[in-house]
C-alpha positions in Angstrom: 17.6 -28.7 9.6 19.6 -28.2 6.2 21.8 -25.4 5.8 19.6 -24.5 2.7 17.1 -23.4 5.1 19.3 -21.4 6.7 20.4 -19.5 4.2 16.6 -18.4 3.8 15.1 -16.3 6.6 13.4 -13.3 6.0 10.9 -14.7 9.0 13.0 -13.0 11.8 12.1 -9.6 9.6 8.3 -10.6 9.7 8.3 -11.5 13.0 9.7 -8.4 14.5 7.6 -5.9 12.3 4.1 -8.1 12.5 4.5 -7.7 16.1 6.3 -4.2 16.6 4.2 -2.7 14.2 1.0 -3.5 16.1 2.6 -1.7 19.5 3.0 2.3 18.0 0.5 4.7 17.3 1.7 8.1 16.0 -1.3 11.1 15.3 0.1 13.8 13.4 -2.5 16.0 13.3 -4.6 17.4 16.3 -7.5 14.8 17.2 -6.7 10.9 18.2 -9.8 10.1 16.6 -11.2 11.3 13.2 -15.1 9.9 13.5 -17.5 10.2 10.6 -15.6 13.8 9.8 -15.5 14.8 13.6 -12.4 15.0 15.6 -12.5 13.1 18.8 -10.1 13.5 21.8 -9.0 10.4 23.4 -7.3 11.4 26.4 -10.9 12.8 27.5 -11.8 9.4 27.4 -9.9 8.1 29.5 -11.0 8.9 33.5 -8.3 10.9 35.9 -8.1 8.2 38.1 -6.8 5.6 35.7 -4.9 2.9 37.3 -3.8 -0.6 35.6 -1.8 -3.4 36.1 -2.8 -5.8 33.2 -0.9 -8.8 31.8 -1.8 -10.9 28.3 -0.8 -13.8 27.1 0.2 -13.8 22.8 -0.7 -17.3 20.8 0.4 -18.2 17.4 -1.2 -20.8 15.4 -2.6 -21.7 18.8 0.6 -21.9 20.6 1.2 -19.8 23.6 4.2 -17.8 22.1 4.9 -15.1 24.4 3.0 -12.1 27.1 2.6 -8.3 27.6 2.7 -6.7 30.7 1.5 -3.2 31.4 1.3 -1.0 34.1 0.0 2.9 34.3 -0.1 4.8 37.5 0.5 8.3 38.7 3.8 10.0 38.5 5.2 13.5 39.3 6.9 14.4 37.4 7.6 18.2 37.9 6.2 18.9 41.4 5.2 22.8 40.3 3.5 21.1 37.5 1.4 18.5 39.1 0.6 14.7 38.5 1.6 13.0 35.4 1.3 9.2 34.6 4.1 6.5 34.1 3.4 4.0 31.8 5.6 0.6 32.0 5.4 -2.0 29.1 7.3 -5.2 29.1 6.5 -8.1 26.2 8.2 -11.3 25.6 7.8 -13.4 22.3 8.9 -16.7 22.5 9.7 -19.2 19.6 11.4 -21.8 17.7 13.7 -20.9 14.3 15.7 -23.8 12.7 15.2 -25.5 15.8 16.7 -23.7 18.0 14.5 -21.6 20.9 14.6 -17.9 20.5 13.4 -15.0 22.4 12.9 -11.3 21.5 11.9 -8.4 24.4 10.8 -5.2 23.9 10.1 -2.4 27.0 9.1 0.9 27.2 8.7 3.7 30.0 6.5 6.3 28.7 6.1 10.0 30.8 2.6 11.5 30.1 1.3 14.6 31.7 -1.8 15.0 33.5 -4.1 15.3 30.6 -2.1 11.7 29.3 0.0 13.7 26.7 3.5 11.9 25.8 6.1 13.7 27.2 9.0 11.4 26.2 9.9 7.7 25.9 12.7 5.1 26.2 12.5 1.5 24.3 14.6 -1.3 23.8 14.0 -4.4 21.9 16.4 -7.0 22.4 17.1 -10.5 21.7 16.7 -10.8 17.7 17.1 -7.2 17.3 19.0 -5.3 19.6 17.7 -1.6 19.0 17.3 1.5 21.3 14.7 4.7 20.7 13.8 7.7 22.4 11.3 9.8 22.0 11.1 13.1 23.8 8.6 16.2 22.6 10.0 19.5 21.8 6.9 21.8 21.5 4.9 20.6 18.5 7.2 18.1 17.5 8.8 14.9 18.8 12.6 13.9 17.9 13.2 10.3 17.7 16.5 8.6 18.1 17.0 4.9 16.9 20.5 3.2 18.3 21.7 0.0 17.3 25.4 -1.0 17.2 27.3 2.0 15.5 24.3 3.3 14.0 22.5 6.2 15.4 19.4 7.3 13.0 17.7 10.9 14.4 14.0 11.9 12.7 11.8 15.0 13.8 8.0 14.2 13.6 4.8 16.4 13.8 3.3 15.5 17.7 -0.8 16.3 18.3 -1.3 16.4 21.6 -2.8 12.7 20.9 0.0 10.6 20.5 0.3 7.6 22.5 3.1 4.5 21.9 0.2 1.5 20.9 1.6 -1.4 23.3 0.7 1.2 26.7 -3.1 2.7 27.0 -4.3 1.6 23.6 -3.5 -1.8 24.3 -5.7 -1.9 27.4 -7.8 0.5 27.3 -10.2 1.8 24.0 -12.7 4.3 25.9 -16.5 4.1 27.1 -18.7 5.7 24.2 -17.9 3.2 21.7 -20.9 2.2 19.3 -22.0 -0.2 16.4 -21.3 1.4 13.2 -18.5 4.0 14.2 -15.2 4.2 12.2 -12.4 6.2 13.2 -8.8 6.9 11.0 -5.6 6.9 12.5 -2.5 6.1 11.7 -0.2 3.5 13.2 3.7 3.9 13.6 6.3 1.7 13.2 9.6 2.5 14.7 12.1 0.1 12.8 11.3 2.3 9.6 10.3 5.5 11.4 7.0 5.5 9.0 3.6 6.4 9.4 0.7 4.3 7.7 -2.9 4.6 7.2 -5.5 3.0 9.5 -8.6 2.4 9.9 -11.0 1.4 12.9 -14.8 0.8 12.7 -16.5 -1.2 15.6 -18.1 -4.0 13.7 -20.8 -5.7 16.0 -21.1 -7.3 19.7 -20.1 -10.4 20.5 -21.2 -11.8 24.2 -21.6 -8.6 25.1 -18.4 -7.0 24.4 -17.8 -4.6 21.4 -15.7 -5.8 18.4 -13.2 -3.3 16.0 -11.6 -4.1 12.8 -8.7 -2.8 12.0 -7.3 -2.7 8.6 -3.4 -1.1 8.6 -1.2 -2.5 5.5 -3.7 -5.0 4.4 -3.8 -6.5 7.5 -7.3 -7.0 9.3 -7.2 -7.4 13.0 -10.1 -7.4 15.6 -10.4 -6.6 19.4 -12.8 -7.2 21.8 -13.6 -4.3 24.2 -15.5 -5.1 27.7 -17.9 -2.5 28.9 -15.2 -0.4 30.7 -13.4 0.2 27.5 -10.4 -2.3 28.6 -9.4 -4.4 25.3 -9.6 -8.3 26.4 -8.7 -10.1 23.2 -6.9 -9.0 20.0 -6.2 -11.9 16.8 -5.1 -11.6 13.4 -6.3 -13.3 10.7 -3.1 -14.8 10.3 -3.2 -16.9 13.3 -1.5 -13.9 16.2 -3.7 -13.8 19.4 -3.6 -11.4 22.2 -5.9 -11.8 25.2 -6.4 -10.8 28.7 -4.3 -13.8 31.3 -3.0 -13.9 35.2 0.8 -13.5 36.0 0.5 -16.9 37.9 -0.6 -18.9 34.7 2.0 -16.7 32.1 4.9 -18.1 34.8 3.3 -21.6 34.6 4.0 -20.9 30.5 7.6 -19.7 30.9 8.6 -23.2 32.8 7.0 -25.3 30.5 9.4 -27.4 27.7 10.7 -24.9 25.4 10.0 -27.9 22.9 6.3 -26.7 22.9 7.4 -23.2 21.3 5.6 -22.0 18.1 8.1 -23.0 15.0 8.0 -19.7 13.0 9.9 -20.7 10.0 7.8 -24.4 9.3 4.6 -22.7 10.2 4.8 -20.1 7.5 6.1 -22.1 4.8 4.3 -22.2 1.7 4.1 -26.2 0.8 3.2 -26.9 -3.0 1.8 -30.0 -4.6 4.9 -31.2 -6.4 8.8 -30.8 -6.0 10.7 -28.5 -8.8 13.8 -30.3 -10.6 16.8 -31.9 -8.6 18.7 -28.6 -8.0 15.9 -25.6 -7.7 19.0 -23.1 -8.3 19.1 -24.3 -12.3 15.7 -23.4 -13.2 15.4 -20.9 -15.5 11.1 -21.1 -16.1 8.6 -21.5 -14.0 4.8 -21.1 -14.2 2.3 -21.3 -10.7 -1.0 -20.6 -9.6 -1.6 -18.6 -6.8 -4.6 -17.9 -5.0 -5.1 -16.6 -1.0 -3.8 -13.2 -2.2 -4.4 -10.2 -4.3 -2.2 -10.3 -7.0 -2.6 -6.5 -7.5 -1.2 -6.1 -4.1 2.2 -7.3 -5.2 5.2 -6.7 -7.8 4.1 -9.8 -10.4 4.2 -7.6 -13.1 7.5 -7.1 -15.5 9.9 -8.5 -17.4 11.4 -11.1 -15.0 8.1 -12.4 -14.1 4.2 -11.7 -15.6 0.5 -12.3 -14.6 -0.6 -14.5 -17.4 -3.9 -15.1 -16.5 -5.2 -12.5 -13.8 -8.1 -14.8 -13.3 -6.6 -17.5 -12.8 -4.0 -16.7 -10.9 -1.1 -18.0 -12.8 2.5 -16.0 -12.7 4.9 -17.3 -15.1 8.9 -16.2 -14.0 12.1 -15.9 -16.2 15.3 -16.1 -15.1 17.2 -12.5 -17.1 20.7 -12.9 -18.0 21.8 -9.8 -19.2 24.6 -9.1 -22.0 27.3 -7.9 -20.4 29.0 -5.9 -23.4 25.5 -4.1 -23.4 25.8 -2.8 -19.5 26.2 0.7 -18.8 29.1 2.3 -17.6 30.1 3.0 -14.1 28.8 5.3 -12.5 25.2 5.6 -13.1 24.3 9.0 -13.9 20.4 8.8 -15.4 17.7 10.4 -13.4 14.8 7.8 -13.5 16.9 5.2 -11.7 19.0 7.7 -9.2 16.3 6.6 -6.1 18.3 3.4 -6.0 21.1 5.1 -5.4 20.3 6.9 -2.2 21.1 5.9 1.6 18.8 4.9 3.7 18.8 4.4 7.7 19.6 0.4 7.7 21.4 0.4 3.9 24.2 3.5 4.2 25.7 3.4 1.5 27.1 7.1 2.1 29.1 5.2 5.0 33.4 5.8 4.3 33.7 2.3 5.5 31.0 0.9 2.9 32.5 3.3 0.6 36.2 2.4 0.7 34.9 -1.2 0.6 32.9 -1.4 -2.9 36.0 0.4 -4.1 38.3 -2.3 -3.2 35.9 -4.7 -4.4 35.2 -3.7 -8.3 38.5 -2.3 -8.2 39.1 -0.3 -11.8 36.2 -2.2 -13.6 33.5 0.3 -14.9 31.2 -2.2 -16.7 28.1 -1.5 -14.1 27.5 -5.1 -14.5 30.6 -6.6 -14.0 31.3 -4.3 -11.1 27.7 -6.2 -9.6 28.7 -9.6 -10.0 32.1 -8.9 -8.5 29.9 -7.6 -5.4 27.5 -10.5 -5.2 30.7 -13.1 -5.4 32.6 -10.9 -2.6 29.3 -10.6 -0.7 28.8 -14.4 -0.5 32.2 -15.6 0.3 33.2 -13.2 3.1 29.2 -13.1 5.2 29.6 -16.1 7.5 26.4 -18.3 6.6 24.3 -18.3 9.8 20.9 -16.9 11.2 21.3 -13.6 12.8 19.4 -12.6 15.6 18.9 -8.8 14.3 17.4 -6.4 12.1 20.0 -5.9 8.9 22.0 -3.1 8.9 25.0 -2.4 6.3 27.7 -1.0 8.5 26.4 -3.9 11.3 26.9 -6.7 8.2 30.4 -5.4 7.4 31.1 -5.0 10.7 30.5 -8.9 11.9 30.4 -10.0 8.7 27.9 -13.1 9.1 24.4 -13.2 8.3 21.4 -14.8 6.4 19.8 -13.5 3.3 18.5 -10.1 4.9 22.4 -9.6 5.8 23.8 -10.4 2.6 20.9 -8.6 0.3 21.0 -5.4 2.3 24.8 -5.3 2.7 25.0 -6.2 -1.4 23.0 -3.1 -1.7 24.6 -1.0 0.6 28.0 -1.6 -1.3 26.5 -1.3 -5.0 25.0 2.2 -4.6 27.9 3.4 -3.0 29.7 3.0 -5.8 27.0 4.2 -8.5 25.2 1.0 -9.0 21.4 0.9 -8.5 19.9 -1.5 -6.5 17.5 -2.6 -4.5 16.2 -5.4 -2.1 13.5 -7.4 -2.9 11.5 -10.0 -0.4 9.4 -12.4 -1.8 10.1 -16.9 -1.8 12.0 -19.1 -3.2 11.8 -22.7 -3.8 13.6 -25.2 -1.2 13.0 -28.9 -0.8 9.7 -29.1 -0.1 8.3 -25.8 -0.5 8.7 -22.0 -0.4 10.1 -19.9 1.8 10.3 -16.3 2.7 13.4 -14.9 1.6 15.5 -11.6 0.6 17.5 -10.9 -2.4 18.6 -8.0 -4.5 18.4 -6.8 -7.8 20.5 -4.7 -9.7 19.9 -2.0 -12.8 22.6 -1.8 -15.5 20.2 -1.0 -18.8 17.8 -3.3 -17.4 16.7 -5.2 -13.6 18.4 -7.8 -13.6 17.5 -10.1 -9.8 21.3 -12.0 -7.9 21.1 -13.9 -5.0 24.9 -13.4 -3.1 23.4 -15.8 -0.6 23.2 -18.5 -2.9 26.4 -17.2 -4.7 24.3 -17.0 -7.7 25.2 -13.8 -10.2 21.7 -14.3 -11.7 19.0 -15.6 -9.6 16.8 -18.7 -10.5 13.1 -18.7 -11.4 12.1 -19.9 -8.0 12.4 -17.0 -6.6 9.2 -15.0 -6.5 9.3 -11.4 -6.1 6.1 -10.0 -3.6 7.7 -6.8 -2.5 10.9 -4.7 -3.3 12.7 -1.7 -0.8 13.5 -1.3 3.0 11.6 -2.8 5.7 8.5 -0.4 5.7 7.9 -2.2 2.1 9.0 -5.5 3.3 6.3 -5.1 6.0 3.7 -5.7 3.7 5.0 -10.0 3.1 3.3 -9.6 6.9 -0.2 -9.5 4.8 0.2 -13.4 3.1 1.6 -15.6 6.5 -0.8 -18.2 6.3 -2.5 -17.2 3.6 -0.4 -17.4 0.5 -0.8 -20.8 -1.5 1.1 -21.6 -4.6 0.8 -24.6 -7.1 3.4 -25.6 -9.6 2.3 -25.8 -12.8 5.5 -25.8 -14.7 9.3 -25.7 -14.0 12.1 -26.5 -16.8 16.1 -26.1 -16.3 17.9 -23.3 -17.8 21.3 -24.2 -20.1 22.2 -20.9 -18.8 22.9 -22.2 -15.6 23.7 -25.9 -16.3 26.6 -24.3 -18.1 27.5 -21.8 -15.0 27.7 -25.2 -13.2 
């Protein structure tokens, strides 16, 4: 694998949210279920007695990739108060990045009372990203705590009585009553952002006698099969993700198998084109594709740096902006429409003293907004070790162990631009390498106009290759889940910019 490749990994993002995202269900108002205008309660669904010990194996692309293993039984847990339930959730994701095995975990212990109300929670996922929660409901409300290294992110939610974490009794277990035609809206929760999104649920048909639902949640369609107990058998994406029902003795036989058989994330989801683009991809200023799998009204193709040019066709033409420097605002920023990009976030704190005292030593006493960027980007790239980093990026985490791949340097680049009155933001989309595209992070800067840098590349204005799909924090970057497997691009045009022949 060529360092290149390395350099471009916004997969380890994907893979965490595609498959965190689909484990959390938060309700905020009273009623788990909303069907056709009438409020249905889930937890009277589900029978007293309810007792489950269930393990299932997850494929991707046809590759066993990894298992969940659940277990709900009675608890007490206040003896003056009766039963409750303990619910215990362990999954393991398996897989293969620049060659190289890798494994995430993520567990969960979940206290219901005896009607199956969450009480309170404790999760860790570990391996790629090594982050803590807890949950725990304070009357109407539930506060949730996210840990990971020196950050600690709190965030107070509204909590219905229905509220349930999605890989524990959703994942197993749907309810009896179930018909043809029903649709439900929920909405599903994911934790690494601490968002709530629309969702929708309508049971679709049979199929060998068991019940099939669609859900659609972030313009991704998923469908389960549901026995005639209610108990959910087999989930798949249409992007090639798999869930279904397995025995502890065959997932072991999986564990020992060679590692060599593992699902390769980053090869799978690469976006091969029909012809290569120049001998160095980093001087192009121009370049004009087709693409087609996708909705191109679902995505940021439209602006200045890149334009639909024929909506029908499917063709996106991108240009490289160099800005003029003596026509850069000053330092700080102090409009109104662009102050959003100046904000902290939970993973980009930019309010942070060491973030702060950081940018200052960086741009030093330049006030030209622009210049100040650049200086940034160059600082960025040659002090963040290039490596793949087996976490979600987080600014104070970057600066801390200062090595990374292109999430790490974007959202650190970002962190340390806003701090010192620069907007910016991240943007996710793919660039051009070798023989195709590939996911990939980069940020982009406002000083009079957007103007895209790629500190990972050590570029102060990034090349037309890279192709913008999504811009923000990771509850935008979610939505690059949507085209794995589906996106397809063709070249159509590609021509060098003197711009950067010169830089050279």
């Amino acid at each position: 694998m060529k360092k290149g490749r390395i350099l471009t990994v916004s997969m380890n993002i994907l893979i965490v949210i595609s498959w965190v995202a689909m484990m959390f269900l938060l309700i905020k108002r009273e009623g788990f279920l909303r069907e056709k205008g009438v409020e249905a309660n889930f937890r009277n669904l589900i029978p007293q007695d309810l007792e489950v010990d269930t393990w299932k194996s997850i494929f991707v692309g046809g590759q066993w990739a990894g298992y969940m293993h659940t277990s709900i039984g009675p608890y007490a847990y206040k003896k003056r108060e009766g039963k409750g339930y303990l619910v215990k959730a362990d999954s393991f994701l398996r897989f293969t990045m620049f060659g190289q095995p890798k494994d995430i975990r993520f567990n969960s212990v979940q206290m219901l009372d005896g009607t199956f109300r969450l009480l309170k929670f404790e999760a860790m996922i570990s391996g790629m990203a090594g982050i803590n929660l807890t949950g725990k409901r304070i009357g109407d409300h539930l506060l949730v705590e996210v840990m990971q290294d020196k950050t600690r992110y709190k965030r107070i939610f509204e909590a219905a009585d229905d509220l349930f974490l999605e890989n524990s009794i959703l994942s197993i277990y749907r309810g009896r009553g179930l018909k043809v035609g029903d649709s439900y809206e929920l909405h599903i929760f994911n934790p690494l952002t601490l968002t709530a999104e629309p969702t929708t649920v309508e049971v679709t048909g049979m199929e060998d006698n068991y019940l099939v639902l669609e859900t659609r949640f972030g313009g991704l369609v998923s469908r389960s099969w549901i026995d005639d107990k209610g108990r959910v058998v087999r989930e798949e994406t249409a992007n090639g993700w798999l869930m279904r029902v397995d025995t502890k003795e065959r997932i072991d036989q999986y564990m020992v198998e060679d590692t060599g058989k593992r699902a390769d994330m980053l090869s799978d989801f690469a976006v091969k084109t029909n012809r290569g683009i120049s001998n160095n991809p980093r001087s192009v200023g121009f370049m004009r594709i087709r693409i087609s799998g996708v909705d191109l009204d679902d995505f940021n193709f439209d602006g200045k740096r890149q334009r639909v040019a024929d909506q029908g066709e499917g063709i996106l033409e991108i240009q490289a902006v160099f800005p003029d420097k003596d026509a850069a605002m000053s330092l700080p920023y102090e409009g109104k429409e662009y102050s959003l990009f100046l904000d902290a976030s939970m993973w980009v704190q930019s309010d942070d003293p060491e973030i702060r005292s950081m940018a200052i030593d960086i741009i030093g006493k330049e006030t030209n907004i622009w210049l100040a960027a650049t200086r940034i980007g160059e600082w960025v790239n040659k002090n963040i070790e290039k490596t793949f980093c087996a976490g979600i990026p987080v600014a104070t985490s970057v600066l801390l162990h200062r090595q990374g791949d292109c999430n790490e340097h974007a959202t650190l680049f970002v962190a340390l631009a806003r701090s010192c009155g620069i907007p910016a933001d991240i943007c996710a989309g793919l660039v051009f390498l070798e023989d195709g595209f590939y996911y990939h992070a980069w940020p982009k800067v406002y000083v009079g106009e957007w103007v895209h840098l790629d500190p990972t590349f050590g570029q102060p204005v990034a090349d037309a290759t890279h192709i913008e799909l999504v811009s923000g924090d990771l509850s935008s970057q979610a939505r690059l889940a949507m085209t794995l497997g589906k996106i397809k691009i063709e070249v159509l045009e590609a021509s060098v910019s003197r711009d950067f022949v010169d830089r050279d």
